[in-house]
N, C-alpha and C positions, 0 to 999 in steps of 0.2 A: 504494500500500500504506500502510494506515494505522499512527501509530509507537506501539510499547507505551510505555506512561506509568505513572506509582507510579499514578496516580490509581486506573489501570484496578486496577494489582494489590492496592490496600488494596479496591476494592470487589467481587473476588475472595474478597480473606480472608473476605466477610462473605455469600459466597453458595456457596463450595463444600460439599460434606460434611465436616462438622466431623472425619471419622475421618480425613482427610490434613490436619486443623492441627494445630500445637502438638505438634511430634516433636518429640524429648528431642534435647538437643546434648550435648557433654561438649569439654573440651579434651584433645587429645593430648600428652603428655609425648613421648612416643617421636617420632613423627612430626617434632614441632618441632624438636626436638633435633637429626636429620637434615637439616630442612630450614632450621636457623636462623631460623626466625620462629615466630609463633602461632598454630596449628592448632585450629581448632575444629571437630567432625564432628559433623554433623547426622543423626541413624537416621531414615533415611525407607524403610524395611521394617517396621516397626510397624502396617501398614494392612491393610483386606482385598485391595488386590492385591503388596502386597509390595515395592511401589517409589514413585515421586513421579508418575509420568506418569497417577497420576490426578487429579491438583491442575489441570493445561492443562485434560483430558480435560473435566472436573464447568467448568470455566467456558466452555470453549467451548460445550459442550451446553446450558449454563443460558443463555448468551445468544443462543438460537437462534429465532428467531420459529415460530408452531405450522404454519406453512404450509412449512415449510426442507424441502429435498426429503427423500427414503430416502440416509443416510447411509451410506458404505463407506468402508474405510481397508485398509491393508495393514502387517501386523506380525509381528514378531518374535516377539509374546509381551506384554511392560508396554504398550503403546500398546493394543493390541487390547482388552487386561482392562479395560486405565482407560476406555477409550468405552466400553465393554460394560456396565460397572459406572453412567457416565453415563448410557446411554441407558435402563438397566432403570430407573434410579431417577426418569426421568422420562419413562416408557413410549412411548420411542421407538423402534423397529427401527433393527439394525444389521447389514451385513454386513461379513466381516470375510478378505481373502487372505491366507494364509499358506501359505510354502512348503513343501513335501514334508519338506523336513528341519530344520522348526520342533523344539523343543521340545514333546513330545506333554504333556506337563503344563501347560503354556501354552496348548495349542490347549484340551486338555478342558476348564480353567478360564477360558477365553472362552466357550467353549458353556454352561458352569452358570450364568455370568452374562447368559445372553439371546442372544448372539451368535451369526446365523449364518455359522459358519465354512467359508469354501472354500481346500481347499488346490489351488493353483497354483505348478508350475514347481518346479526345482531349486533355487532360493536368492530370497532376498528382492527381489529387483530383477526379476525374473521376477513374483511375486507383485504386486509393486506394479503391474506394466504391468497384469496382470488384472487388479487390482484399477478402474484408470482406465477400463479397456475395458467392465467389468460396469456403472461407474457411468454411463456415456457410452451403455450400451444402455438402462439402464432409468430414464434421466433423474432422476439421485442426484446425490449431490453426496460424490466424492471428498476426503475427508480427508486431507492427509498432516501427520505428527507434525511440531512448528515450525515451520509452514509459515503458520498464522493466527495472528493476534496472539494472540487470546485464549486460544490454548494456550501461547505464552510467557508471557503474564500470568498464568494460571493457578500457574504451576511457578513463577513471579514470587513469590510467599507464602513459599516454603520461607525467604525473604530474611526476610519480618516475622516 
């Protein structure tokens, strides 16, 4: 397994979609005050999926050669949006498992973003096995969230 390096995550900042850089920070008074130190909070719900996991998401897909199999991953919700959001923007198909009892706002806004959504099983860990099982029929390539470097380097940015 190869190790994430600053290298990778500065040449991240300079390839993802500009709308997950440069989230506003602020220092928390209250926070620190609790916890005796200095809190700084980073707004990474400012974007169009509403979280950071499209930051991994946009560099793992950017560094993907044009021959890389039909993509699938299994989500909760933020994971599923940020590949969905990746692969439309660089017109790759994705499937996406999610469980029965996902968040149905999450699931429809996987599907506006490209994503074909299947729901599998009772809870996430359920969807994930589908999820490996669909990718292993149709010779894909399984995704799981922090599992590739490139999606830690990716979320690696929120740092610069």
């Amino acid at each position: 397994m190869s190790r994430i390096s600053l290298d990778a995550i500065r040449d991240a900042a300079g390839c993802i979609d500009p709308v997950f850089l440069d989230s506003p920070q602020f220092e928390s008074d209250p926070l620190g005050a609790v916890l005796g130190a200095r809190v700084v909070v980073k707004v990474e719900t400012l974007n169009p999926i509403r979280s950071f996991k499209g930051r991994g998401a946009e560099y793992f897909v950017h560094g993907l050669p044009p021959e890389a199999p039909r993509l699938v991953c299994a989500s909760a919700g933020n994971f599923g949006q940020g590949m969905a959001w990746a692969t439309r923007r660089r017109g790759r198909s994705l499937d996406v498992f999610a469980s029965t009892a996902a968040n149905p706002l999450k699931i429809e806004r996987m599907r506006a973003l490209g994503a074909n959504v299947h729901l599998a099983g009772a809870d996430f860990d359920a969807a994930k096995d589908a999820a490996r099982a669909f990718a292993e029929e149709i010779g894909g390539w399984f995704v799981e969230d922090g599992r590739e470097p490139a999606i830690s380097e990716g979320a690696g940015t929120i740092a610069l």
